[in-house]
C-alpha positions in Angstrom: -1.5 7.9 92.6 -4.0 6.0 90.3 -4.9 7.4 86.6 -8.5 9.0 86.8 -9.3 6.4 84.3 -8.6 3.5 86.9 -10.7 5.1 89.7 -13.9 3.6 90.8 -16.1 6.2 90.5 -15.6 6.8 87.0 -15.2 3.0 86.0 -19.4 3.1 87.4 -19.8 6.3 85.1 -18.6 4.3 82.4 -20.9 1.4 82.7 -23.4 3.7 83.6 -23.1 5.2 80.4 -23.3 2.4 78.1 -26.4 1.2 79.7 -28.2 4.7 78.8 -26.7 4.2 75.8 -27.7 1.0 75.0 -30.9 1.6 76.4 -31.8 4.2 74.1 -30.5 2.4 70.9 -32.9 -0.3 71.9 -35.6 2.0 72.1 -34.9 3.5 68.9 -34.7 0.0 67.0 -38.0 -1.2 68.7 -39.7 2.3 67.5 -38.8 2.1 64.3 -38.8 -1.3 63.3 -40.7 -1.3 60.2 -37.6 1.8 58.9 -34.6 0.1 60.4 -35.1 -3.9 60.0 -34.5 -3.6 55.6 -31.7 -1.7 55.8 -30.2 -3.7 58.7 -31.5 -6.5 56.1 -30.1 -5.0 53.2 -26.6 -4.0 54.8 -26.0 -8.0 56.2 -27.3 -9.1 52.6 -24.6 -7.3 51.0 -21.9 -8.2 53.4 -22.9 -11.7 52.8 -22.3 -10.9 49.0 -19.1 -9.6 49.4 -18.1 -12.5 51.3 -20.3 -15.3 48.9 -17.0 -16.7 47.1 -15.0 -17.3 50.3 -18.2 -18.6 51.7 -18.2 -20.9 48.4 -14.5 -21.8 48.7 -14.6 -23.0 52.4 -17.8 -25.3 51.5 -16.2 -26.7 48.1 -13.2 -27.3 50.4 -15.3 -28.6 53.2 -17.2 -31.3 50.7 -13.4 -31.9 48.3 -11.9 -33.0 51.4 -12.4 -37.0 52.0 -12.1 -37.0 48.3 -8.5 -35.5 48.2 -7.3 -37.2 51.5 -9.0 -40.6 49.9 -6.5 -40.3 46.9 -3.6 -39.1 48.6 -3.5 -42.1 50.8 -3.6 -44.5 48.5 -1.2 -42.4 46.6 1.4 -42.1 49.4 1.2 -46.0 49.7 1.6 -46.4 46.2 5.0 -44.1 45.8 6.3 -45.0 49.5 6.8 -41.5 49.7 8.7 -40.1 52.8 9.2 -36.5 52.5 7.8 -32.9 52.9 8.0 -32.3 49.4 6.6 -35.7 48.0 3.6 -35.2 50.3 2.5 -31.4 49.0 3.1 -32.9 45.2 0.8 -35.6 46.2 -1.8 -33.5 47.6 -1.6 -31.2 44.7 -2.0 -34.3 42.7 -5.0 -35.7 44.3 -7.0 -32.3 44.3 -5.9 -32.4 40.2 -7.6 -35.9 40.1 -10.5 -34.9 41.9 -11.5 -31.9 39.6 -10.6 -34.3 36.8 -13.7 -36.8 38.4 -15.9 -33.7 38.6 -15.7 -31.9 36.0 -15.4 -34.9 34.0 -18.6 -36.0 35.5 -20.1 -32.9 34.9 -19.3 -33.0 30.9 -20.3 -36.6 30.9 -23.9 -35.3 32.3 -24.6 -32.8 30.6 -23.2 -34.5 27.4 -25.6 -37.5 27.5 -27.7 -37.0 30.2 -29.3 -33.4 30.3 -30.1 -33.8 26.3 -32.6 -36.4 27.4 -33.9 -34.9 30.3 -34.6 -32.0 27.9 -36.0 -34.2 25.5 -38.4 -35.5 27.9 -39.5 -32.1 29.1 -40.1 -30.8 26.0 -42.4 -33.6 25.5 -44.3 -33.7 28.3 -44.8 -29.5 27.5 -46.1 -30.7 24.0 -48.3 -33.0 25.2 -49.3 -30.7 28.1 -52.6 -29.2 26.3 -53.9 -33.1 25.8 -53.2 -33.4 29.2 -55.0 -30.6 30.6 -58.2 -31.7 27.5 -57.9 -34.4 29.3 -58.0 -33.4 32.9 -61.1 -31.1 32.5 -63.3 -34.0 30.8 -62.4 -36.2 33.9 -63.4 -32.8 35.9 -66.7 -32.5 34.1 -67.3 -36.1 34.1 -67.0 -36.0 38.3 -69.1 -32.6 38.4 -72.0 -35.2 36.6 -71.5 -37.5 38.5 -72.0 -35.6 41.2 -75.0 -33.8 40.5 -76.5 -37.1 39.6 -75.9 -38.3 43.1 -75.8 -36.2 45.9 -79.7 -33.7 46.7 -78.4 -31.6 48.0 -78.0 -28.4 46.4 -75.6 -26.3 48.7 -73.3 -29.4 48.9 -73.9 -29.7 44.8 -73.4 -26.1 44.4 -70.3 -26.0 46.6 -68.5 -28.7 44.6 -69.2 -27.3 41.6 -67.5 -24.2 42.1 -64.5 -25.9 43.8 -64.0 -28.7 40.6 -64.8 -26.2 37.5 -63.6 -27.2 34.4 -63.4 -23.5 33.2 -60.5 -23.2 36.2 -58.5 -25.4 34.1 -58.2 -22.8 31.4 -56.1 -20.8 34.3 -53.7 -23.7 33.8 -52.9 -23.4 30.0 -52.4 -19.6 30.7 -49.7 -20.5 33.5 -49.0 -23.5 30.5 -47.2 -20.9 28.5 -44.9 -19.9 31.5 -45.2 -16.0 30.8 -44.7 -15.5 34.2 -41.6 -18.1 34.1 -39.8 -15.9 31.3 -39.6 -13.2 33.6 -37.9 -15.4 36.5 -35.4 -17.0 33.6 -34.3 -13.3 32.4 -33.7 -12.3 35.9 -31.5 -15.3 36.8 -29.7 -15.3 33.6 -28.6 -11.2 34.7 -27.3 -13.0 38.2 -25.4 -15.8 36.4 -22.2 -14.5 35.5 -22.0 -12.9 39.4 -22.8 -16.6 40.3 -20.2 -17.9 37.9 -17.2 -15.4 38.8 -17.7 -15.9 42.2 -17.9 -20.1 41.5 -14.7 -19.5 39.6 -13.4 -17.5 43.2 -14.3 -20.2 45.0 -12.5 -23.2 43.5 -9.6 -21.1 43.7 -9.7 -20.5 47.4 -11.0 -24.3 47.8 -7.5 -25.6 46.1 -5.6 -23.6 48.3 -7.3 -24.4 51.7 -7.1 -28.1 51.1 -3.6 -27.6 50.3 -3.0 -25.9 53.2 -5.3 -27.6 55.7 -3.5 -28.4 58.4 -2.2 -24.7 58.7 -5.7 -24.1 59.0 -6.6 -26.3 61.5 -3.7 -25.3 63.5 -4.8 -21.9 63.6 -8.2 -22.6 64.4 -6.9 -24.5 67.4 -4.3 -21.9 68.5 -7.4 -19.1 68.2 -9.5 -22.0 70.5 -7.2 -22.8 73.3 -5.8 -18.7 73.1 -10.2 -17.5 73.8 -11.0 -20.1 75.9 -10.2 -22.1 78.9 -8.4 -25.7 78.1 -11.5 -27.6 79.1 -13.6 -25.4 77.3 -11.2 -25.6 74.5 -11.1 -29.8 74.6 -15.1 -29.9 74.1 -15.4 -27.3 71.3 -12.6 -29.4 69.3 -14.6 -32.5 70.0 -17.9 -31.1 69.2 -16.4 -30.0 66.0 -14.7 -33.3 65.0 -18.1 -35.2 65.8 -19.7 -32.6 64.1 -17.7 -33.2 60.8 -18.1 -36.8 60.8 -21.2 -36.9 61.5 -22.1 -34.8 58.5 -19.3 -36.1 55.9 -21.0 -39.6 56.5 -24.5 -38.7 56.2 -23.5 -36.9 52.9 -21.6 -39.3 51.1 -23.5 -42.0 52.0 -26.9 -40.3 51.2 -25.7 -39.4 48.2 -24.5 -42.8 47.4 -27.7 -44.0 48.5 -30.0 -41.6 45.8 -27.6 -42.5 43.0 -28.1 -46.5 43.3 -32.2 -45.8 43.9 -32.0 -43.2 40.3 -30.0 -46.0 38.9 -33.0 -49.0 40.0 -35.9 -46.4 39.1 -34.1 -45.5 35.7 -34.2 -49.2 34.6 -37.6 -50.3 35.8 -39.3 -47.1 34.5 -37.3 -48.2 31.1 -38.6 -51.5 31.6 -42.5 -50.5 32.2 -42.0 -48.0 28.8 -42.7 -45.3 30.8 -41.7 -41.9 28.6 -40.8 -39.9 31.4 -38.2 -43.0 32.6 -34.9 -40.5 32.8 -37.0 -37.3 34.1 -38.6 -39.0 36.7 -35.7 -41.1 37.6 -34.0 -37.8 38.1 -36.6 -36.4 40.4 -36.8 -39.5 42.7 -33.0 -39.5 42.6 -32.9 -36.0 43.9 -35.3 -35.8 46.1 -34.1 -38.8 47.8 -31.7 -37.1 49.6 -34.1 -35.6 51.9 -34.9 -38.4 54.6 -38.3 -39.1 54.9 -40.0 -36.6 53.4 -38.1 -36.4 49.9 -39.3 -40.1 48.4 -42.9 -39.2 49.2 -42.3 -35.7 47.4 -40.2 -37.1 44.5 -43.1 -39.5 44.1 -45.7 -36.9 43.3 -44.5 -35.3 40.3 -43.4 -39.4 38.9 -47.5 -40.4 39.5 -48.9 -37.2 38.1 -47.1 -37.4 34.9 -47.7 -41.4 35.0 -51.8 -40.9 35.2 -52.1 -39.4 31.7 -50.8 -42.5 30.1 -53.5 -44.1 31.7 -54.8 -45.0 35.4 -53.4 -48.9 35.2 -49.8 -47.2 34.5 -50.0 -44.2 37.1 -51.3 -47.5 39.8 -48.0 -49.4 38.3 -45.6 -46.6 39.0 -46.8 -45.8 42.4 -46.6 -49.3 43.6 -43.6 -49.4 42.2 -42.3 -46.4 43.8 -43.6 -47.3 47.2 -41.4 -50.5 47.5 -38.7 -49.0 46.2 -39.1 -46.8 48.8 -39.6 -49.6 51.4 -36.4 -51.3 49.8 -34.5 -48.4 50.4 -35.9 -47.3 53.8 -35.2 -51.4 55.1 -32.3 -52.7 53.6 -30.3 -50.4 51.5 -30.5 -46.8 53.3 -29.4 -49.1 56.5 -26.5 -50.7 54.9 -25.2 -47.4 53.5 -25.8 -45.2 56.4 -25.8 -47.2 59.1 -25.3 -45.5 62.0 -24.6 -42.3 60.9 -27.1 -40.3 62.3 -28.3 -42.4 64.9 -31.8 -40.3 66.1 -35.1 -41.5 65.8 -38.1 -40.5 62.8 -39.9 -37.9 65.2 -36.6 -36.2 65.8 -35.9 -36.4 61.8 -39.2 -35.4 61.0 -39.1 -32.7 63.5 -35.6 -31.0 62.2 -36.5 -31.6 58.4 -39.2 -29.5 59.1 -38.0 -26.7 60.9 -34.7 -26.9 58.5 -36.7 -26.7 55.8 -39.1 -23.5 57.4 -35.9 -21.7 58.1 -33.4 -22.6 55.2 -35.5 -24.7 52.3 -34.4 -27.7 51.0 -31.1 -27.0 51.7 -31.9 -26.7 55.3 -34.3 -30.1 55.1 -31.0 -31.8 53.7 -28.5 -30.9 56.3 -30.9 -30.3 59.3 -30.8 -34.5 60.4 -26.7 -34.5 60.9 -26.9 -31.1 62.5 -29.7 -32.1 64.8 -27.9 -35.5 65.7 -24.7 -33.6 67.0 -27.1 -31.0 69.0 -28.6 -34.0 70.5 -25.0 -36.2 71.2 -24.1 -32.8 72.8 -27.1 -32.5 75.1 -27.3 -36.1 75.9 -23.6 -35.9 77.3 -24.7 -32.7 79.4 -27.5 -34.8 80.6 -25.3 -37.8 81.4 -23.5 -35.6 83.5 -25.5 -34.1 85.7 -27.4 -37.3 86.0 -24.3 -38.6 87.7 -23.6 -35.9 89.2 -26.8 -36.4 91.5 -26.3 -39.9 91.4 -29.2 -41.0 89.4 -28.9 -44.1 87.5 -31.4 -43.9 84.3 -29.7 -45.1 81.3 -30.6 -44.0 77.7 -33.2 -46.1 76.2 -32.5 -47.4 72.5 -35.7 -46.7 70.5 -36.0 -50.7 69.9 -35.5 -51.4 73.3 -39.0 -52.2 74.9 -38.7 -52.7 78.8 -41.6 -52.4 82.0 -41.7 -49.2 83.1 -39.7 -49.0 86.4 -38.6 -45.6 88.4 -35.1 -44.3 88.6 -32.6 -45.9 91.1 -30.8 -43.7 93.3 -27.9 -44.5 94.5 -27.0 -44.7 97.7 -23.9 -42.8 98.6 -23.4 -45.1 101.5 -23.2 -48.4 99.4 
């Protein structure tokens, strides 16, 4: 005789009463959104936080990675080394080495580097009531102008209150960053949280290097044990197309910023621009966003340029724009090459949904992760195409051809 648990009846019971139950959760959540949604918030948030240096450690990890298996290659090579033993030694040597780079890096930056970039802010906030002098005597000189030209007087009145010089004054009261002191003591309360758990995280990054292929084993075992073996296949192959995809796009986009810092450093130096390291810095940075992150790094370098006169601001943005065009043509192509492989609308597209949802982080990494989406769905659409025997092949964007209709196939041929 069967349990009463195994009957049929109750089995229907059961479902029966999850769906009510369910049901009326659903109900409750929807009717009391504006109650339940920050502290559902506030709960994941701290969840998050309790996880944040393991978080930090497998991303650390993540990005040390080619670095350590770079040097342990070449170190294998250079010992002939054979064994178990020789192998963890070397690992452990080549994670040592690769701290040593970073940190040593680090020092070096902030022990030549940051000085100047201070220097050159604290300049630029010396000189910043000149600057604004000067911007509200080119205002008032446009309100004239103007009022001497155009009749009429809604359209003169209209301008006028849009280009006041009096709104400048709003700009030296924002000028002595009040507001900004309040931001700078409440991250300074959070640093030693973001520190300790920085700390946390290099720890755990060491030791899942160093133990890697353990991990990757596991991950597998967990795969195939959930899923089917198919199944299984395509989510490892997703994920090793995934981390290529993304490794390459951020090594050699970072490669690619430092050598256009490096160009804009020099030629800034060599135009006497005061600003030559700051700005340098800015366009460097910024150039790690495709697209979208020269034209923004180039703001801030023209701005800043204008108050040492319009002939210097014109310099610095032609200036900018080829090295932008230099970049975009030859040197981003050489670096990069393939290693995103989607068009501009699709970049364009995922910076700016990456960047709605996530920032700049989000404009930074959305490309690579929109390049694997796509590679995913263009397989699924490959498949099914010949699945109903439909033969239209994926055009390259530089491939121009007549348009001509799909070509079934005949199953009979």
């Amino acid at each position: 005789m069967k349990k009463i648990w195994d009957t049929y009846y109750v089995k229907i019971a059961l479902y029966t009463l999850f769906v009510i139950v369910a049901a009326i959760l659903v109900y409750r959540i929807s009717s009391n959104t504006d109650n339940i949604i920050p502290h559902v918030y506030a709960y994941i948030k701290s969840i998050i936080a309790i996880f944040t240096p393991i978080l930090y450690g497998l991303l650390i990890a993540y990005l040390l990675n080619p670095a350590v298996a770079f040097f342990e290659r070449y170190l294998i090579k250079w010992t002939h080394s054979t064994t178990f033993k020789d192998f963890k030694r070397l690992r452990l040597l080549s994670i040592i080495i690769v701290y040593i780079c970073i940190f040593g890096t680090l020092f070096l930056t902030i022990r030549f580097l940051v000085p100047q970039i201070l220097d050159n802010i604290k300049v630029l906030f010396n000189n910043l009531p000149t600057y604004l002098d000067e911007l509200k005597d080119i205002i008032a000189q446009l309100q004239h102008t103007i009022n001497q030209n155009i009749s009429y007087p809604d359209v003169t009145q209209f301008v006028n209150e849009i280009i006041n010089p009096s709104k400048v004054s709003h700009l030296v009261d924002f000028a002595s960053l009040s507001k900004a002191f309040d931001h700078v003591i409440s991250g300074t309360m959070n640093l030693t949280g973001t520190i300790l758990n920085l700390i946390i995280g290099i720890m755990i990054a060491s030791y899942a290097v160093m133990q890697k292929e353990t991990f990757t084993n596991g991950s597998k075992r967990l795969i195939y044990a959930l899923f089917r073996q198919n199944t299984a296949n395509k989510i490892i192959s997703i994920a090793s197309e995934s981390h290529t995809t993304i490794i390459r796009f951020f090594v050699g986009k970072s490669l690619d910023s430092l050598i256009i810092g490096i160009i804009c450093f020099i030629v800034l130096s060599i135009m006497k621009n005061p600003y030559a390291l700051l700005l340098s810095f800015i366009v460097g940075l910024f150039n790690m966003i495709p697209y979208f992150g020269p034209f923004i790094g180039a703001v801030p370098a023209v701005i800043l340029t204008l108050f040492e006169g319009i002939p210097a601001a014109i310099g610095v943005a032609i200036f900018i724009f080829l090295l932008q065009q230099f970049d975009g043509l030859y040197l981003g192509p050489k670096i990069l090459g393939e290693s995103i492989g989607i068009t501009p609308f699709w970049i364009i597209s995922a910076i700016t949904v990456g960047g709605a949802i996530a920032g700049p982080l989000g404009m930074f990494f959305a490309s690579p992760i929109l390049a694997v989406i796509l590679s995913i769905t263009n397989r699924w659409i490959d498949k099914r195409l010949n699945t109903k025997r439909i033969d239209l092949p994926k055009l390259s964007p530089d491939e121009i051809v007549p348009h001509t209709p799909p070509h079934f196939n005949n199953p009979g041929e």
